[in-house]
DOROLUM-54905 format. One record per residue (C-alpha): x, y, z; residue in three letters. Coordinates in steps of 0.1 Angstrom, whole numbers, plus 2048, in hexadecimal, padded with zeros to 3 digits. Layout:
X|Y|Z|Ala .
...
This chain:
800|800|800|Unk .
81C|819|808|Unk .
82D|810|7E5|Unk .
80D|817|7D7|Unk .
808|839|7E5|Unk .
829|840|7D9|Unk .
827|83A|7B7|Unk .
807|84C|7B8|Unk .
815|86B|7C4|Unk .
838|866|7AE|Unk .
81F|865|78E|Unk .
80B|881|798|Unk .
827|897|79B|Unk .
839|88D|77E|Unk .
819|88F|767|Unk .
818|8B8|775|Unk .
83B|8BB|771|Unk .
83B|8AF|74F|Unk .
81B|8C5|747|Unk .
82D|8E3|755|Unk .
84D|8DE|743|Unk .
839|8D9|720|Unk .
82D|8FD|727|Unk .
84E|910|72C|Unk .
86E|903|733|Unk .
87B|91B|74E|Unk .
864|93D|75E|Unk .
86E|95A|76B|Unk .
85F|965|789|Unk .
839|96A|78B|Unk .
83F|991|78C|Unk .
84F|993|76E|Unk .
839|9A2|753|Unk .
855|9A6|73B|Unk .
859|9C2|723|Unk .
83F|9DC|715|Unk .
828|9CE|6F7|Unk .
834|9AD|6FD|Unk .
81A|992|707|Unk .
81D|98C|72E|Unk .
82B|969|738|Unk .
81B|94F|74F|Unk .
832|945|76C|Unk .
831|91E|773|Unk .
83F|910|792|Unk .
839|8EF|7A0|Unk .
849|8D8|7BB|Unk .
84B|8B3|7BF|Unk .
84E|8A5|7E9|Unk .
852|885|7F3|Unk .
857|877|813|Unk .
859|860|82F|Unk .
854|862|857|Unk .
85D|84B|86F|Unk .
84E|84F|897|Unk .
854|839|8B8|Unk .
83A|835|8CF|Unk .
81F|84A|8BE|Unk .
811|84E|89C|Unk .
811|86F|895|Unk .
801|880|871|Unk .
7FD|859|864|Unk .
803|83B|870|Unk .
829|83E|875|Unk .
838|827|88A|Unk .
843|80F|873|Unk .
84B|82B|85B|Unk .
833|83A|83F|Unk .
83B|84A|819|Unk .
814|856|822|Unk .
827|87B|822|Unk .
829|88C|7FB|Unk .
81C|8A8|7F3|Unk .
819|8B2|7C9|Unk .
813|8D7|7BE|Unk .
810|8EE|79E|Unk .
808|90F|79B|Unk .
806|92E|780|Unk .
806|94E|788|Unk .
803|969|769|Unk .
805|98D|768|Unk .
7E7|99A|756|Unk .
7F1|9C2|759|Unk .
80A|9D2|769|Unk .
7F5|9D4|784|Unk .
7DD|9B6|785|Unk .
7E8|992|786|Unk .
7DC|96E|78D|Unk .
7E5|950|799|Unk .
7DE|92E|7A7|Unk .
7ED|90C|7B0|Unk .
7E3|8E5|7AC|Unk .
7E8|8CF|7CE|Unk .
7E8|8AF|7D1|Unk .
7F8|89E|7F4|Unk .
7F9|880|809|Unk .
7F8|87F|82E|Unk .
7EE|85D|83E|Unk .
7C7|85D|83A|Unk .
7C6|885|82D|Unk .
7C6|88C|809|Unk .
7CE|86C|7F2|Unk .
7DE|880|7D5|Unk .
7B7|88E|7D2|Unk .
7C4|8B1|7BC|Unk .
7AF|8D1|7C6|Unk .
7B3|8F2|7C2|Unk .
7CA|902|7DE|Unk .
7CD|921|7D9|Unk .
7BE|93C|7BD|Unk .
7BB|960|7BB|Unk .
7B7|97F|7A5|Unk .
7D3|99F|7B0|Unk .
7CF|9C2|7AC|Unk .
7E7|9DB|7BA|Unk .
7DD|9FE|7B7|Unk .
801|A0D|7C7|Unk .
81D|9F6|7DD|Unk .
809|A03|7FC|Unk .
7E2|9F8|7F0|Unk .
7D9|9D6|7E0|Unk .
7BA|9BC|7DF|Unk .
7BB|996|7DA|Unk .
79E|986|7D7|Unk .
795|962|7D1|Unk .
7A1|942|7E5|Unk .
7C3|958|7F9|Unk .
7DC|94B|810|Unk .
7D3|953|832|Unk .
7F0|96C|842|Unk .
7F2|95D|866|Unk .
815|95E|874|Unk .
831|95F|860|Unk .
834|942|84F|Unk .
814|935|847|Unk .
80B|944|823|Unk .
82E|930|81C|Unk .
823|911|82A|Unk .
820|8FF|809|Unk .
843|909|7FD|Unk .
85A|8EE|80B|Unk .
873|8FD|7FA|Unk .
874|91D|80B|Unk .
87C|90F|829|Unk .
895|8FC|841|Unk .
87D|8E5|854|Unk .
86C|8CA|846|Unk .
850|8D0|861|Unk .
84C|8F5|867|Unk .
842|8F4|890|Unk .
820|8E0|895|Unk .
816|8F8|8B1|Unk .
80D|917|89A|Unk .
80C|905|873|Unk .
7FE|8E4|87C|Unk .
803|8CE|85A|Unk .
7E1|8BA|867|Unk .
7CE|8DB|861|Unk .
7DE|8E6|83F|Unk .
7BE|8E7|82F|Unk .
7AE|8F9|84C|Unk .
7C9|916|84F|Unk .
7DA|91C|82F|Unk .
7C1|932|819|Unk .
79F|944|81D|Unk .
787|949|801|Unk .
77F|96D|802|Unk .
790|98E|800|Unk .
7AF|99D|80C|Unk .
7BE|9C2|80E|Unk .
7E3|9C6|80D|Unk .
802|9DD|80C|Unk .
824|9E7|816|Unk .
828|A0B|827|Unk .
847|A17|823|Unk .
851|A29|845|Unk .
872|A39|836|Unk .
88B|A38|855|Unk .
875|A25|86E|Unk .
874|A06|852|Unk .
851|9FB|842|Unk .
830|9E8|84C|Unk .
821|9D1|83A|Unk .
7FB|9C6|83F|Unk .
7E0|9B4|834|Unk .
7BC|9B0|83D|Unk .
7A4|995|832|Unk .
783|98B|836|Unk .
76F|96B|827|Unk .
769|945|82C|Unk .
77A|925|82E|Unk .
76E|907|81B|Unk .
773|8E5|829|Unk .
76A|8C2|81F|Unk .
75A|8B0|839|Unk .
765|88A|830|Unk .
788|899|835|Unk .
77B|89F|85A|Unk .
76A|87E|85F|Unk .
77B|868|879|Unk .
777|842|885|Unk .
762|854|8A5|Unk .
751|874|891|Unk .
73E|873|870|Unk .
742|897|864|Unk .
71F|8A0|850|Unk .
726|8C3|848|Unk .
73F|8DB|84D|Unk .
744|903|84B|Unk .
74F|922|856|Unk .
73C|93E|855|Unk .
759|958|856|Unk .
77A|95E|85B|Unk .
789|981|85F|Unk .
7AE|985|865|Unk .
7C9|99E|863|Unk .
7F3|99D|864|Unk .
809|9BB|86A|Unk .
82C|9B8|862|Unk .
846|9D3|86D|Unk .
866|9D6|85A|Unk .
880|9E1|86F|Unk .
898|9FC|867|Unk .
8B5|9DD|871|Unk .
8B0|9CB|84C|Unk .
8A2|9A7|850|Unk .
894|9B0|871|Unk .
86D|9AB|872|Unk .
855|9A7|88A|Unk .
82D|9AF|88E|Unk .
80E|99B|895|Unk .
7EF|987|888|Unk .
7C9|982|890|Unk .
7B0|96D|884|Unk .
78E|968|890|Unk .
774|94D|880|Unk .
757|937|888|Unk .
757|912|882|Unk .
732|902|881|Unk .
731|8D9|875|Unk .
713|8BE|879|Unk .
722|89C|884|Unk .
71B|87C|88F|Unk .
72F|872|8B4|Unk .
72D|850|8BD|Unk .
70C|84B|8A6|Unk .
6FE|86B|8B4|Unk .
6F6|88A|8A2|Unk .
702|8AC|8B2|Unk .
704|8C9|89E|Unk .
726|8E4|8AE|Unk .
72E|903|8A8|Unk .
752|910|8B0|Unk .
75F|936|8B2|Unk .
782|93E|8B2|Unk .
79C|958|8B8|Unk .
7BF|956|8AD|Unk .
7DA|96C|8B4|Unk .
801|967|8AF|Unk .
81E|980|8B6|Unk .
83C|97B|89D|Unk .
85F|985|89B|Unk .
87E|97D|883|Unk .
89A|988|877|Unk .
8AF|979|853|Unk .
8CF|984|84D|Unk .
8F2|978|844|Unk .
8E5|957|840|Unk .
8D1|956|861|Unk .
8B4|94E|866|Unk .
8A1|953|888|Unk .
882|957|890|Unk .
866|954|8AF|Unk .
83F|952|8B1|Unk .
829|950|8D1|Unk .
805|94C|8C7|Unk .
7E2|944|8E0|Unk .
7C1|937|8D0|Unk .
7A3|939|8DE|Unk .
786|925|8D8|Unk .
763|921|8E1|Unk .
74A|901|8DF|Unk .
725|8FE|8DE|Unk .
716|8E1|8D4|Unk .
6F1|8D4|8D3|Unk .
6F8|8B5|8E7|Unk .
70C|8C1|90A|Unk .
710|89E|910|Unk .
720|892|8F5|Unk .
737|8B4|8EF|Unk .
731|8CF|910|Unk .
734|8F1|90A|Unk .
74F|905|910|Unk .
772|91B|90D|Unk .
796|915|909|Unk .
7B5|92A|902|Unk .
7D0|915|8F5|Unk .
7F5|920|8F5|Unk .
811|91D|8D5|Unk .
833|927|8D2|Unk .
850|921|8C1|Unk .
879|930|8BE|Unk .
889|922|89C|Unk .
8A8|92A|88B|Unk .
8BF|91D|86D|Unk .
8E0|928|85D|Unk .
8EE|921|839|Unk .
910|913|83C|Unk .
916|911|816|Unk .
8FE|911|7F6|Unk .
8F8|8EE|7FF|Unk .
8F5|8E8|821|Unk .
8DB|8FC|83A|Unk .
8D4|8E7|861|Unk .
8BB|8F9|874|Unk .
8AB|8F2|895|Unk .
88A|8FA|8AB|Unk .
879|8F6|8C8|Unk .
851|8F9|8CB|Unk .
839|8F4|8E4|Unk .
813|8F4|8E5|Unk .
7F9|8EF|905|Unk .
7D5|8ED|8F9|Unk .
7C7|8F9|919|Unk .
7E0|912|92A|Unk .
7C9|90C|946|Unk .
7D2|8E6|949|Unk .
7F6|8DF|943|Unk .
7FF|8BF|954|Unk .
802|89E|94A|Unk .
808|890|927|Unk .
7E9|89A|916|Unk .
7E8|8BC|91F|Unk .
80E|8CA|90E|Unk .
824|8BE|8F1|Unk .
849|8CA|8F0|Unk .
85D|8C9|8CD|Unk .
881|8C8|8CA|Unk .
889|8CC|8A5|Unk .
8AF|8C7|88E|Unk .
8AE|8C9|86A|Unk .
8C7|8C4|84C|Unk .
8BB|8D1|82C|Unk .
8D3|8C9|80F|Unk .
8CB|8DE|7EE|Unk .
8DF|8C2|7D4|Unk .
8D6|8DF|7B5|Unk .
8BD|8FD|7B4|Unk .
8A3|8E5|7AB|Unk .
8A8|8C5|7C6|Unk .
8AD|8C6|7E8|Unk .
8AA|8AD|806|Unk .
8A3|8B0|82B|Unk .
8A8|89B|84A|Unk .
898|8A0|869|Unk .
896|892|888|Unk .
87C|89B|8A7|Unk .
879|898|8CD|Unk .
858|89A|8DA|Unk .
849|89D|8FF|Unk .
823|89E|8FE|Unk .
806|891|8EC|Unk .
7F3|8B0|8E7|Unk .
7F3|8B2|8C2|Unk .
7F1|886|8BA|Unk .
7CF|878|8AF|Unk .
7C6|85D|8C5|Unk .
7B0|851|8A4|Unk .
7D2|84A|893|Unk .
7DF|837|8B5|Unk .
7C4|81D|8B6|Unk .
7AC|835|8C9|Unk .
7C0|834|8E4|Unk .
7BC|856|8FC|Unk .
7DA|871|8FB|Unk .
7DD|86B|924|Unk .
7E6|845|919|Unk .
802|84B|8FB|Unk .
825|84C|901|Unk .
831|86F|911|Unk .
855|86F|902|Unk .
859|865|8DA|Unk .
868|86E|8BF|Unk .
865|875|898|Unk .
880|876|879|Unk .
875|87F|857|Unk .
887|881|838|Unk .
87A|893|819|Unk .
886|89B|7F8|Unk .
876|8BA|7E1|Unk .
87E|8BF|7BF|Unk .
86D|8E2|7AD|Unk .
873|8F7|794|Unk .
């Protein structure tokens, strides 16, 4: 079965590669517009990402404990300037992640861009949601050190949940002359989610939605150069009719999000820190089966990586994440991530990362992927490696 989800997604990625590269053999980037009278070009990127996790003790994603290839994800995307100030874009996804995806292809991302000056623009279609610093990047491996960007904040179990809204969006960058320059952007629209993709052994998911989702990021650019550092919010409502145990409940869930970011990239540096509390609400139809109530949970992260050479880049991080910053003992109640990576970049077109993870906690594992057993009962100290390779052009 593994070997078969291999080839699977090893097909799929060649038959978009191959589709690309019959349309032009190398792009320029998707701002280009080239020269005046000339027809603009479309920009064609895609990427190609294999790979394979290994956990003791826990399954953790998929069922990983004796390994899985169940870890690939496939992508293409265009983006074409249309004037010199209105452009579009979007991008094919296909991925693999234990019992999420199946190489299904959907649309990930599309959008129409019109920028009236470099301090005033709207996007509108399905956007990337700007929530931290790294999350409208999420789906670019190569941009990158990690192979897992810190589960606490971009959770890789909730990709389809977190990484674009279908809506609007208002951008721009101020420039602030001696004091640096702020970037922001404001959105406002919906989230579409399939609800087999939700269903569990336990929970039959009949329908699915959120009614909103409104969100902002501000960005400040410090007068040191590669010195950032700002803040996001995001507020939405989940509502979903299910079936628990055979019995119907219908929930509704609203949410704040908030996350305070810093970095700073220079001299082939990277470091960078995020601290981040969510708060949640639940009211259901059925107290029995799901009571009422609120939770604040609590994320953070520090991370940092260094290029040695044009081939070799290690990085490192360590992340935590309490669900209820009210209850933080026992097992259940925290998870702990210590992080090492070695990304090797073998041309501008291949690269290859190992990782390797120590985890305390079972905060963030599914007990449906661990033979239903509770969080309280799986082992407290385990630990993860991965090793992926991307190829992209």
């Amino acid at each position: 079965m593994i070997a078969q989800f291999s080839r699977r997604g090893l097909a799929l990625g060649l038959a978009l590669a191959v589709s690309a590269s019959s349309l032009v053999p190398r792009i320029a980037e998707a701002a280009d517009i080239g020269t005046p009278g000339e027809p603009a070009s479309i920009a064609v990127h895609g990427f190609v990402s294999p790979g394979f996790i290994a956990t003791t003790g826990n399954n953790y994603l998929a069922n990983t404990k004796g390994g899985t290839f169940e870890f690939t994800e496939v992508g293409l995307n265009f983006t074409m300037p249309l004037t010199d100030k209105l452009r579009a874009g979007m991008q094919l996804f296909a991925r693999d992640l234990g019992r999420v995806g199946n190489y299904s292809p959907k649309m990930d991302w599309f959008y129409l861009d019109y920028r009236f000056e470099d301090w005033l623009g709207l996007r509108a279609g399905r956007v990337k949601i700007p929530f931290g610093l790294y999350n409208d990047t999420s789906d670019i491996d190569a941009a990158r050190v990690p192979i897992l960007l810190p589960q606490s904040i971009y959770s890789l179990q909730s990709r389809d949940f977190l990484l674009a809204q279908t809506g609007m969006e208002l951008y721009g960058r101020i420039d602030l002359r001696s004091a640096g320059a702020l970037e922001y952007r404001h959105y406002v629209g919906t989230i579409f989610l399939d609800a087999t993709s939700q269903t569990s052994v336990s929970t039959r998911v009949e329908d699915i939605n959120v009614p909103y989702v409104v969100g902002e990021r501000l960005l400040w650019e410090t007068p040191l150069q590669g010195l950032r550092m700002g803040g996001s919010f995001q507020a939405l409502r989940l509502d979903a009719s299910l079936v628990f145990n055979g019995r119907p409940i219908t929930i509704e869930i609203p949410a704040v999000l908030a996350i305070a970011s810093v970095e700073y990239a220079g001299h082939d540096v990277l470091l960078s820190a995020e601290y981040s509390r969510w708060r949640l609400g639940v009211e259901s139809t059925d107290p029995t089966v799901l009571p009422p109530g609120r939770s604040v949970s609590e994320r953070g992260y520090v991370m940092g990586s260094v290029r040695v050479n044009q081939w070799l880049q290690p990085g490192a991080y360590y992340s935590l994440y309490f669900p209820d910053v009210d209850h933080r003992s026992g097992r259940a109640a925290m998870q702990h991530d210590v992080a090492a990576t070695l990304r090797f970049d073998i041309n501008t077109h291949w690269l290859v990362k190992l990782e390797a993870h120590y985890l305390n906690g079972t905060a963030d594992v599914s007990p449906e992927l661990n033979e239903g057993r509770p969080k309280s009962a799986l082992d407290r100290s385990w630990g993860m490696m991965l090793v992926k390779t991307t190829a992209h052009f």
